[in-house]
N, CA, C and O atoms as a printed pandas DataFrame, in Angstrom:
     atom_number atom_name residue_name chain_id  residue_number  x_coord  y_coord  z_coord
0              1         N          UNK        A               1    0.845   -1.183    0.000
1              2        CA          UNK        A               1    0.000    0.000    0.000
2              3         C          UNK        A               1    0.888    1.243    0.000
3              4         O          UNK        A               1    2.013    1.031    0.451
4              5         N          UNK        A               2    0.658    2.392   -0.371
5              6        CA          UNK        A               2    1.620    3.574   -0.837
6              7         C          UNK        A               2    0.857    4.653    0.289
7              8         O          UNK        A               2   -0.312    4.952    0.534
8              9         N          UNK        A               3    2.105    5.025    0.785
9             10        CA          UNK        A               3    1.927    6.355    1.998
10            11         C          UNK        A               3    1.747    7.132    1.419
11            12         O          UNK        A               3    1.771    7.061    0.190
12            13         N          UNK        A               4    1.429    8.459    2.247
13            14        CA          UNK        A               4    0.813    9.805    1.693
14            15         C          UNK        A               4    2.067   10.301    1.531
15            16         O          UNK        A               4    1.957   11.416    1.022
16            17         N          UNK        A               5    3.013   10.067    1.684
17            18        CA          UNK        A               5    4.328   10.854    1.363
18            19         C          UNK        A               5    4.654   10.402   -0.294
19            20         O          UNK        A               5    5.156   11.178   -1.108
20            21         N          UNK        A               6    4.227    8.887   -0.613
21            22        CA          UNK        A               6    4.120    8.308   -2.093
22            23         C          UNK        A               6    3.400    9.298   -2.509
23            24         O          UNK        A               6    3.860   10.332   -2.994
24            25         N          UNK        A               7    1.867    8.966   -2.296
25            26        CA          UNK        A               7    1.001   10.078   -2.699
26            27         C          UNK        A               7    1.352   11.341   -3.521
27            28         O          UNK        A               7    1.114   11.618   -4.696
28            29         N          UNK        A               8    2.017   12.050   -2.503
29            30        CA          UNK        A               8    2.676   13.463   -2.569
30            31         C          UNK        A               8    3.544   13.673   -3.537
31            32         O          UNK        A               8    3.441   14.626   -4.308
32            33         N          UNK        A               9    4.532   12.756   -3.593
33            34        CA          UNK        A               9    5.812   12.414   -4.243
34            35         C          UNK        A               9    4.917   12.574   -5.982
35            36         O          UNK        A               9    5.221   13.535   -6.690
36            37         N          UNK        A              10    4.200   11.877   -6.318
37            38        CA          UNK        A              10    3.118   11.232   -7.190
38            39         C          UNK        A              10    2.832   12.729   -7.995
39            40         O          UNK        A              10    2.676   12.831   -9.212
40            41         N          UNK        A              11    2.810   13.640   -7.200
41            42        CA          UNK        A              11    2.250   14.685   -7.730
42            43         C          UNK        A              11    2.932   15.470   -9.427
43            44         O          UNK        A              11    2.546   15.832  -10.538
44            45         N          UNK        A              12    4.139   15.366   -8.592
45            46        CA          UNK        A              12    5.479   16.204   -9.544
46            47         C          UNK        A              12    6.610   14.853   -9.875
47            48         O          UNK        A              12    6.789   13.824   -9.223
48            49         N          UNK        A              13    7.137   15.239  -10.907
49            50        CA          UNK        A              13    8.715   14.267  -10.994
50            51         C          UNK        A              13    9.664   14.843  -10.330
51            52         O          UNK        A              13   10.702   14.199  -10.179
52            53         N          UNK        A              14    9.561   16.234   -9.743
53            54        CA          UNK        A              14   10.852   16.973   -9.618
54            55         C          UNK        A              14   11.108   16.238   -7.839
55            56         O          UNK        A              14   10.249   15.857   -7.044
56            57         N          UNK        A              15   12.442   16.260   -7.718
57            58        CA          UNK        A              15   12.803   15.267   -6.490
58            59         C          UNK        A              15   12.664   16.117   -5.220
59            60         O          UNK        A              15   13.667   16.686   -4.790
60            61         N          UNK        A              16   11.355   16.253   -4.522
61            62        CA          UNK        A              16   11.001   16.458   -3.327
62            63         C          UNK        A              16   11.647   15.805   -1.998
63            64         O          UNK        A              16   11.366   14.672   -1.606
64            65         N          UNK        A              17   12.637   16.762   -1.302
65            66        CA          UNK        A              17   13.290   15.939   -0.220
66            67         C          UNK        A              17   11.792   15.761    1.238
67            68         O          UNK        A              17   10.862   16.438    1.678
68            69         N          UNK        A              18   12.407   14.446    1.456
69            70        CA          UNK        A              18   11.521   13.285    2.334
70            71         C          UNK        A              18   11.317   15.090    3.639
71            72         O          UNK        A              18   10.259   15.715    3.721
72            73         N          UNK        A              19   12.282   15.371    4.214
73            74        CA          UNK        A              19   12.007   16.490    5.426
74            75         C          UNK        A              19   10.965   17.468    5.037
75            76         O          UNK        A              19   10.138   17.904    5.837
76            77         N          UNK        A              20   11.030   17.832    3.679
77            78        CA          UNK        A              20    9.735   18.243    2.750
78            79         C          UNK        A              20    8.462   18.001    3.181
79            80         O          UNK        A              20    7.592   18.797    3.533
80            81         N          UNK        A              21    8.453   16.904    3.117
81            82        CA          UNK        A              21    7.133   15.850    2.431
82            83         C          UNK        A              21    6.465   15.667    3.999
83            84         O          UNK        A              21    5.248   15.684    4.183
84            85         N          UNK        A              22    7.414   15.497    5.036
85            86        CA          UNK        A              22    7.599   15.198    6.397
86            87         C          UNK        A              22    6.664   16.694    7.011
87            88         O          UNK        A              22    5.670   16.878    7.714
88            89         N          UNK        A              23    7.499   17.415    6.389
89            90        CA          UNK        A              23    6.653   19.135    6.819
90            91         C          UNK        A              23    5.387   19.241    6.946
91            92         O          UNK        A              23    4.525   19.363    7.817
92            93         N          UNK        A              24    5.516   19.157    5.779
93            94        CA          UNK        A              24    4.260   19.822    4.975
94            95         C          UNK        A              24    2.941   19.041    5.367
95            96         O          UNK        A              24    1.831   19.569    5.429
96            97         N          UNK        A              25    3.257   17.509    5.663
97            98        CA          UNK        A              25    2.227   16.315    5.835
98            99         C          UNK        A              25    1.656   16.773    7.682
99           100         O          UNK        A              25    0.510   16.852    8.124
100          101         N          UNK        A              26    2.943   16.988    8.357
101          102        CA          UNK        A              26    2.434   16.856    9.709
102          103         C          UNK        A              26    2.314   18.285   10.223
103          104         O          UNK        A              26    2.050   18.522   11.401
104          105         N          UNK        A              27    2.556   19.426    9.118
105          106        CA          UNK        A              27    1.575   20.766    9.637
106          107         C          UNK        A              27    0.049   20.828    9.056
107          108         O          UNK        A              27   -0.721   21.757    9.300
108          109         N          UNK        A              28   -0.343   19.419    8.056
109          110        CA          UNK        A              28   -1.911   19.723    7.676
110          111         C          UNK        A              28   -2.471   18.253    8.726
111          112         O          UNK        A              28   -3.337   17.509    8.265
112          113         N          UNK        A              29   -1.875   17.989   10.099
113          114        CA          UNK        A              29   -2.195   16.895   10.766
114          115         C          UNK        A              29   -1.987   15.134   10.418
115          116         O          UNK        A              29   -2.175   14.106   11.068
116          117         N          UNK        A              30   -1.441   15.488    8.874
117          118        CA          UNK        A              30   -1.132   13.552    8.411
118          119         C          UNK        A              30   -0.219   13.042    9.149
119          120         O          UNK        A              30    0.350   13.704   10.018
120          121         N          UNK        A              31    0.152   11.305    8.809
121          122        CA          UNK        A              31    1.272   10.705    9.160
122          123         C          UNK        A              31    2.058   10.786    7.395
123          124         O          UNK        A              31    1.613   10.458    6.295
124          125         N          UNK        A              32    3.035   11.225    7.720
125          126        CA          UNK        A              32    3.671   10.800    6.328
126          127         C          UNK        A              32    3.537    9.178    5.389
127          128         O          UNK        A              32    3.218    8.842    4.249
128          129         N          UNK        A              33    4.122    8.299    7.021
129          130        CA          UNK        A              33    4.201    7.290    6.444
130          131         C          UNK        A              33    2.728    6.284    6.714
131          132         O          UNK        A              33    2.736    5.060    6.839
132          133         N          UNK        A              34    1.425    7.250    6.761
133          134        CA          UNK        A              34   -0.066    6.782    6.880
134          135         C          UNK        A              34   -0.275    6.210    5.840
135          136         O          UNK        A              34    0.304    6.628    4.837
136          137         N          UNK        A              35   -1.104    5.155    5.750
137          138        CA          UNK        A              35   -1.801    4.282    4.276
138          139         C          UNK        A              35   -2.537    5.342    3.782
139          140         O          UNK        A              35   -3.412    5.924    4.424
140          141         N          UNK        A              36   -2.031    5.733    2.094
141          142        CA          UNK        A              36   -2.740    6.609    1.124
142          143         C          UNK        A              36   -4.227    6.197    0.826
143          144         O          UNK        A              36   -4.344    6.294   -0.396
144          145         N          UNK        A              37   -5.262    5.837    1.299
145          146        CA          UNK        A              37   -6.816    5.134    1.094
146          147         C          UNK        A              37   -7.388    6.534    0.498
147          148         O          UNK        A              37   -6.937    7.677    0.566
148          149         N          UNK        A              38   -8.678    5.949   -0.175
149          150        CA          UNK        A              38   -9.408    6.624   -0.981
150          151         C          UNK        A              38  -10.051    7.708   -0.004
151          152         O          UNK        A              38  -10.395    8.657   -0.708
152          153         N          UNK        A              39  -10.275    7.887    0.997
153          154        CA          UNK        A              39  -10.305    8.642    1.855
154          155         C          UNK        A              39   -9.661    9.454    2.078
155          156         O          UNK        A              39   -9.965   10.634    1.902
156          157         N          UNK        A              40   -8.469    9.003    2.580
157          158        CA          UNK        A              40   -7.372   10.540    3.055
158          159         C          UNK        A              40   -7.166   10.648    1.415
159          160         O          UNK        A              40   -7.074   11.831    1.086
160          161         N          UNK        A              41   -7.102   10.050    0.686
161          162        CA          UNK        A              41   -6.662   11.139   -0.429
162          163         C          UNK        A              41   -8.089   12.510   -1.106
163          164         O          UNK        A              41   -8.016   13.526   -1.797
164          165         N          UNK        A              42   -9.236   11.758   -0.412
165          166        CA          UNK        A              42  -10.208   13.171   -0.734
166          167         C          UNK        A              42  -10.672   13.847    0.259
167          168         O          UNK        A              42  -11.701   14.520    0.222
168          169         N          UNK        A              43   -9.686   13.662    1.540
169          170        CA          UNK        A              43   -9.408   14.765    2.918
170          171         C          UNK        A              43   -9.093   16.071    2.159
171          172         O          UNK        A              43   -8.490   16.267    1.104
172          173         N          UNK        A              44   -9.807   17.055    3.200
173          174        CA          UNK        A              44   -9.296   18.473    3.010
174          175         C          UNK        A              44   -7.493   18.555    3.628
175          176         O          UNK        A              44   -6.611   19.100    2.964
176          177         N          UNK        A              45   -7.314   18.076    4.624
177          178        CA          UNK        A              45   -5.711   18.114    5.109
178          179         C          UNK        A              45   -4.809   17.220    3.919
179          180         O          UNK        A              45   -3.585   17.318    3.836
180          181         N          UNK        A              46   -5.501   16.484    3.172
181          182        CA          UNK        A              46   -4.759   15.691    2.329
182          183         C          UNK        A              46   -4.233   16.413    0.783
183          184         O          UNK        A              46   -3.166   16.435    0.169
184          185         N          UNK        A              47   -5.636   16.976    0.549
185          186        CA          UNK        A              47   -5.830   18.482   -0.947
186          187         C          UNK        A              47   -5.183   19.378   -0.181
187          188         O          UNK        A              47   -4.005   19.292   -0.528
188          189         N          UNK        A              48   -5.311   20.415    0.897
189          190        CA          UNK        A              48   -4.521   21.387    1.306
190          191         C          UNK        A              48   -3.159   20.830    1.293
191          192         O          UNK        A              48   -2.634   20.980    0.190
192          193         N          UNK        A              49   -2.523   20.322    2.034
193          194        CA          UNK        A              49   -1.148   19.285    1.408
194          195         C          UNK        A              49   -0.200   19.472    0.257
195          196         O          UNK        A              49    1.013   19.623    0.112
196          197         N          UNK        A              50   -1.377   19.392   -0.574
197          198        CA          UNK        A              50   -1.056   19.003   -1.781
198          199         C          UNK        A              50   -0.854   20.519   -2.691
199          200         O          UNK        A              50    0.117   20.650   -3.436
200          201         N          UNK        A              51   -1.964   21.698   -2.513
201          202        CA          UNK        A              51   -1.921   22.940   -2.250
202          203         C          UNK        A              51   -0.142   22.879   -1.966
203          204         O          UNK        A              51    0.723   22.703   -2.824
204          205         N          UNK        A              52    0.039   23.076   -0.560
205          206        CA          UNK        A              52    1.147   23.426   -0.080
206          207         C          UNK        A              52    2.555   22.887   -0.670
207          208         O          UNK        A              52    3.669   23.352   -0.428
208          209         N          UNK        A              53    2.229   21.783   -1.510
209          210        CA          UNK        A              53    3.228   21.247   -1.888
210          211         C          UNK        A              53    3.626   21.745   -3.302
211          212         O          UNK        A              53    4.820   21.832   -3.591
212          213         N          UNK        A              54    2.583   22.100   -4.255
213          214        CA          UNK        A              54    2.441   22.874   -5.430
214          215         C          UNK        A              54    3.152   24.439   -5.027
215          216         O          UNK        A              54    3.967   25.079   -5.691
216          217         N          UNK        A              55    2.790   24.640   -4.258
217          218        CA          UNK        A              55    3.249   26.040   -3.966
218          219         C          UNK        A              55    4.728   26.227   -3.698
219          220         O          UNK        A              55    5.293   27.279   -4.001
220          221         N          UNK        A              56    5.334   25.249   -3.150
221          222        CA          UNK        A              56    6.707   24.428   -2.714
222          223         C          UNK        A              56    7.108   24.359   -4.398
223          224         O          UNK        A              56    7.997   24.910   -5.048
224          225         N          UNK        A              57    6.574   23.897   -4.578
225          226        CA          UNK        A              57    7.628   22.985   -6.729
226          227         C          UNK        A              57    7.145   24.760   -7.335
227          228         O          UNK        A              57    7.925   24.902   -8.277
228          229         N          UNK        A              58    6.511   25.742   -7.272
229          230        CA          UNK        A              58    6.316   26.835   -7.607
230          231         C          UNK        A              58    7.573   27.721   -7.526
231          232         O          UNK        A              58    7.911   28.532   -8.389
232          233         N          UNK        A              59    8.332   27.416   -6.179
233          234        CA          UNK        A              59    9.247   28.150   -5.935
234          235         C          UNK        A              59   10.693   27.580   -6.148
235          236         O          UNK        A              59   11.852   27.995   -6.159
236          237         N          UNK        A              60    9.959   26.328   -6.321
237          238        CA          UNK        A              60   12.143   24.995   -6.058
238          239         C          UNK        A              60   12.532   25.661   -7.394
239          240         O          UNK        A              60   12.029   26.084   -8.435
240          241         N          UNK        A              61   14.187   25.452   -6.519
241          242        CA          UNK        A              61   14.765   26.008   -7.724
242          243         C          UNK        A              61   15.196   24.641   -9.070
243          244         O          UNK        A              61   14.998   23.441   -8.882
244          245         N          UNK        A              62   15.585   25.030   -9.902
245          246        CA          UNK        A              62   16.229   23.800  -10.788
246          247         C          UNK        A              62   17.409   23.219  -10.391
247          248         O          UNK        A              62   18.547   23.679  -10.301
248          249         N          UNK        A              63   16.901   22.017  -10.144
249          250        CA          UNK        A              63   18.014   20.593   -9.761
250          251         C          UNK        A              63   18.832   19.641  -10.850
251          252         O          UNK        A              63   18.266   19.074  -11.785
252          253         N          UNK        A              64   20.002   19.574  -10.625
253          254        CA          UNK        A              64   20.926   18.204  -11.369
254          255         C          UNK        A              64   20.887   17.636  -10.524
255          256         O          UNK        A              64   21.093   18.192   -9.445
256          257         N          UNK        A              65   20.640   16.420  -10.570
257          258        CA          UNK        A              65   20.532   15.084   -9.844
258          259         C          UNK        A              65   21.233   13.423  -10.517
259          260         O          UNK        A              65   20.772   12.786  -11.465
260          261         N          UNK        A              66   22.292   13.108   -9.768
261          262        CA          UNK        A              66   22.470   11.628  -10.816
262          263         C          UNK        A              66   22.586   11.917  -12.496
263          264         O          UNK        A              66   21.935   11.257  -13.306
264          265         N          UNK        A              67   23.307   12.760  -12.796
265          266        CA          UNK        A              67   22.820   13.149  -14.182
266          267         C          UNK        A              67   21.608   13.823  -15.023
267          268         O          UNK        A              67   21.706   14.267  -16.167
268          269         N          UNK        A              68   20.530   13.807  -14.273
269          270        CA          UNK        A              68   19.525   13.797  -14.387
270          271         C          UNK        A              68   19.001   15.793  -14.084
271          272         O          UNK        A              68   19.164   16.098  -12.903
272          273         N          UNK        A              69   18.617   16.639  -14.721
273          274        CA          UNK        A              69   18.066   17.620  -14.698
274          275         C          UNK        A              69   16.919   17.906  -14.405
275          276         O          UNK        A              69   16.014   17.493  -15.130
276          277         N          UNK        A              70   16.611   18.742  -13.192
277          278        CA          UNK        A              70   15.210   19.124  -13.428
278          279         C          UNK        A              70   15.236   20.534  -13.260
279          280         O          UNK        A              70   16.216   21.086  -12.759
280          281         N          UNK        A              71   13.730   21.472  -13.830
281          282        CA          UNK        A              71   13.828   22.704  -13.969
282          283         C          UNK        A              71   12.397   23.058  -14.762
283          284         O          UNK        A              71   12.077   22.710  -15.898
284          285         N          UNK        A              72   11.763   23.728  -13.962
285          286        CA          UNK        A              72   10.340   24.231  -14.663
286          287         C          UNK        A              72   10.569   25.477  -15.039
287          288         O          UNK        A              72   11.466   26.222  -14.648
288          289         N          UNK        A              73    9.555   25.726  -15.975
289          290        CA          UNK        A              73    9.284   26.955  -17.084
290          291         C          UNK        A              73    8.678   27.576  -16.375
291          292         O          UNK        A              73    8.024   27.002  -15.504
292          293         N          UNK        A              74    8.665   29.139  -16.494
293          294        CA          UNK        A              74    7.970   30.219  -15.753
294          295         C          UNK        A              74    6.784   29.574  -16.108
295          296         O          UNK        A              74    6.192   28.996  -15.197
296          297         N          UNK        A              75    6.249   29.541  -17.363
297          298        CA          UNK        A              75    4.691   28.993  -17.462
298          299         C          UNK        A              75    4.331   27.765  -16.507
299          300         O          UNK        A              75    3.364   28.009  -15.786
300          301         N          UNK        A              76    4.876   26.540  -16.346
301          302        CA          UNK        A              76    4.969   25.574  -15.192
302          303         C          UNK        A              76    4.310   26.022  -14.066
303          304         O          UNK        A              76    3.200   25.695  -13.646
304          305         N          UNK        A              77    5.598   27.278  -13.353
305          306        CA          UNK        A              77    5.432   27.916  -11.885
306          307         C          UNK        A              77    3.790   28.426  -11.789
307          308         O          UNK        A              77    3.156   28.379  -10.735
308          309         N          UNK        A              78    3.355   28.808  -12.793
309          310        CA          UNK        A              78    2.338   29.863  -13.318
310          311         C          UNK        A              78    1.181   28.977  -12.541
311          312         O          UNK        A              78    0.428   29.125  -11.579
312          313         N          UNK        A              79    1.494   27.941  -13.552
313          314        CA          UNK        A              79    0.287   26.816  -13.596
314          315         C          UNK        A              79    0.133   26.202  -12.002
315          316         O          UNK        A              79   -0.978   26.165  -11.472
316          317         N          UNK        A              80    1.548   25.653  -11.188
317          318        CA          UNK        A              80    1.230   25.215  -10.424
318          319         C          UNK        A              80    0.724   26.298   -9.295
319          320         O          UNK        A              80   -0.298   25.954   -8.702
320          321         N          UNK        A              81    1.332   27.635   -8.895
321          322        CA          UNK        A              81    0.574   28.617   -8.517
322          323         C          UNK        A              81   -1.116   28.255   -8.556
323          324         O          UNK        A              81   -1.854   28.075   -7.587
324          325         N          UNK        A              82   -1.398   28.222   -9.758
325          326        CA          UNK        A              82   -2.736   28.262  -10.135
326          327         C          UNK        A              82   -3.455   27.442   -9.978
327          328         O          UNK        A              82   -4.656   27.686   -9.860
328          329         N          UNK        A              83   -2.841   25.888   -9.910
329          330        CA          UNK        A              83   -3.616   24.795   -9.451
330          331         C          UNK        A              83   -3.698   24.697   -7.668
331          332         O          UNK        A              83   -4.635   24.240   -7.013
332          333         N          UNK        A              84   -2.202   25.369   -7.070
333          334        CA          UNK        A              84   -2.636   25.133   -5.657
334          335         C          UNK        A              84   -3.631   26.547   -4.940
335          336         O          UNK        A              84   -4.215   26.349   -3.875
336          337         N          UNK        A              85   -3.717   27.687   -5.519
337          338        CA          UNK        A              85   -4.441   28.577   -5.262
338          339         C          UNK        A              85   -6.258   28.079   -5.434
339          340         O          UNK        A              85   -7.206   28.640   -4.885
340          341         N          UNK        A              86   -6.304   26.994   -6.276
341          342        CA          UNK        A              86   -7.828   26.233   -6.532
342          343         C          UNK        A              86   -8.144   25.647   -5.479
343          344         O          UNK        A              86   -9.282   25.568   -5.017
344          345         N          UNK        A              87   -7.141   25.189   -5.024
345          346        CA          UNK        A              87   -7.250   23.861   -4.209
346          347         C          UNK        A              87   -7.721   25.104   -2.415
347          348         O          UNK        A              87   -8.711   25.180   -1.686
348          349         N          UNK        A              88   -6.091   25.946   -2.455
349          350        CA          UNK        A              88   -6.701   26.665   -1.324
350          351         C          UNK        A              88   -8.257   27.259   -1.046
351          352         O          UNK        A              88   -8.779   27.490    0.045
352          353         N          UNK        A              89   -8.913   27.453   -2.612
353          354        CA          UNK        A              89  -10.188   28.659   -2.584
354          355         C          UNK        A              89  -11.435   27.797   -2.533
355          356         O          UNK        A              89  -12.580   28.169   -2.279
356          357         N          UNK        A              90  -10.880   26.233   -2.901
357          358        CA          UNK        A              90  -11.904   25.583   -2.481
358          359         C          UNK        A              90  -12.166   24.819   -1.273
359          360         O          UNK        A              90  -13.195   24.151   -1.180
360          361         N          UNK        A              91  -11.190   24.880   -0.218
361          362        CA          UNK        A              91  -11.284   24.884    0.964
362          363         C          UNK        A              91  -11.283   25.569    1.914
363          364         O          UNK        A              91  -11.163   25.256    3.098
364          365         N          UNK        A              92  -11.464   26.879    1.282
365          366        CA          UNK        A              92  -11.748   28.466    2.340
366          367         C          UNK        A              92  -10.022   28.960    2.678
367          368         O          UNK        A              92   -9.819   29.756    3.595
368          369         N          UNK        A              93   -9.160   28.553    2.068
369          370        CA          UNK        A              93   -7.884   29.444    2.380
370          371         C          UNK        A              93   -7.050   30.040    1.566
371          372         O          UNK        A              93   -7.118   29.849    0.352
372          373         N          UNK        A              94   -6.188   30.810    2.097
373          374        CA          UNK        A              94   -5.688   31.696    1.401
374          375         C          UNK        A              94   -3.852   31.235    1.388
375          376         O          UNK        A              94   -2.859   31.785    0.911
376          377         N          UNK        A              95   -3.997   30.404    1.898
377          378        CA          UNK        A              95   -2.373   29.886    1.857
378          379         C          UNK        A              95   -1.329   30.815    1.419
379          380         O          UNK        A              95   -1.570   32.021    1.366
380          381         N          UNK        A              96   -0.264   30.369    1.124
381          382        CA          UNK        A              96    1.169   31.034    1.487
382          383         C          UNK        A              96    1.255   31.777   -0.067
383          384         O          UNK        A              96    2.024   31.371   -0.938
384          385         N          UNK        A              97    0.545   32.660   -0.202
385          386        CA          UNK        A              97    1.025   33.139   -1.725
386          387         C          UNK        A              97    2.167   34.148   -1.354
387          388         O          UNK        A              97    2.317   34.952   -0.435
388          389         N          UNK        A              98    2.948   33.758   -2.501
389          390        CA          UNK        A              98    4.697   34.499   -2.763
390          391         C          UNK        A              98    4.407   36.121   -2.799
391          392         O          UNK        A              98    3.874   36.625   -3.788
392          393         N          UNK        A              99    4.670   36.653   -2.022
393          394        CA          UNK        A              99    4.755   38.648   -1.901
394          395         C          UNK        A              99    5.684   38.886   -3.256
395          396         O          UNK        A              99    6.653   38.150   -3.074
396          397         N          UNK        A             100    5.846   39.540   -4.483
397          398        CA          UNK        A             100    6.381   40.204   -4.855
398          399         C          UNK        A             100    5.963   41.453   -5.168
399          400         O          UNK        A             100    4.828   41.858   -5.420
400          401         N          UNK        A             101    7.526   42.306   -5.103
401          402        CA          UNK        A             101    7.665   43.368   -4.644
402          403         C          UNK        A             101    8.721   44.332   -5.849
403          404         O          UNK        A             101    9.926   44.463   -5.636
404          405         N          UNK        A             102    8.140   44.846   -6.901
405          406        CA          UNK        A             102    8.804   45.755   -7.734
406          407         C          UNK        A             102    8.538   47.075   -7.629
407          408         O          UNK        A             102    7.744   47.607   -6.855
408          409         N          UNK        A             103    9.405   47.709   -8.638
409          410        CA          UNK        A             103    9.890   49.445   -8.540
410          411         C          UNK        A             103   10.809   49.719   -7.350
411          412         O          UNK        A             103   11.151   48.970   -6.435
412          413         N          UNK        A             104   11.153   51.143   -7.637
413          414        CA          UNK        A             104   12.126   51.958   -6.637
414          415         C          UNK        A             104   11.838   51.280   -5.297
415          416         O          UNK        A             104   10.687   51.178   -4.871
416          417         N          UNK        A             105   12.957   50.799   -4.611
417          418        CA          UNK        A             105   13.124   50.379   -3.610
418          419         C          UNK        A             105   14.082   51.857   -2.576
419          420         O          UNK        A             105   14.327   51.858   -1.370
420          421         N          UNK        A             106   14.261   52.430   -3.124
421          422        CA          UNK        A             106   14.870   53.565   -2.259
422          423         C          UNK        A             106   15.656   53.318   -1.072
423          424         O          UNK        A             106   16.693   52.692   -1.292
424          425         N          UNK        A             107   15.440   53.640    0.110
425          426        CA          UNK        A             107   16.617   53.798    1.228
426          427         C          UNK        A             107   16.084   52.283    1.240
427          428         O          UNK        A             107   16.615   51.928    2.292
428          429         N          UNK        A             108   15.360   51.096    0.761
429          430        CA          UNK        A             108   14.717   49.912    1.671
430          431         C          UNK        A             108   16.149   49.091    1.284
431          432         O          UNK        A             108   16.504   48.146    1.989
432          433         N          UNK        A             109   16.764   49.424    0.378
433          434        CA          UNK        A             109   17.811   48.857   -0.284
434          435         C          UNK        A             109   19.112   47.961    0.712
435          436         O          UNK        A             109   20.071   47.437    0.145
């Protein structure tokens, strides 16, 4: 049977470290290594999660791994932004959206 940390993992290819997955699972109340059932996967702590974890691959930067490259397209970031902002608005939250901050920065410098 595949844990909610599988689950999670499941979402993206890009290589999510386990302390990650560990976070993110036991600030929305999961066990990481809990049985993934058709249930917790259509939990609100399970979709918020998942929210939080989109919002996470929104910001990772691009990885070499084993030879292996990973690296999303601004359009990517866009999208996953956009899919975990769904997920927040359909469970009443407003989750961790990224502050940016352009023009004259003056003495803030």
């Amino acid at each position: 049977m595949r844990t909610i940390s599988d689950a999670l993992r499941g979402v993206n290819a890009y290589p999510v470290p386990p302390r990650t997955l560990d976070t993110l699972t036991l600030r929305r109340g999961l066990d990481p290594d809990g049985d993934a059932t058709c249930d917790v996967l259509r939990s609100a702590p399970f979709r918020l999660c998942e929210a939080d974890l989109l919002t996470w691959l929104s910001l990772a930067p691009d990885v070499s791994q084993g030879g292996q490259t990973y690296s999303l397209t601004d359009a990517q970031r866009d999208d996953l932004r956009r899919r975990a902002r769904q997920l927040y608005e359909e469970f009443g939250e407003d989750g961790d959206k990224p502050k940016t901050s352009y023009g004259y920065k003056g003495s803030q410098l």
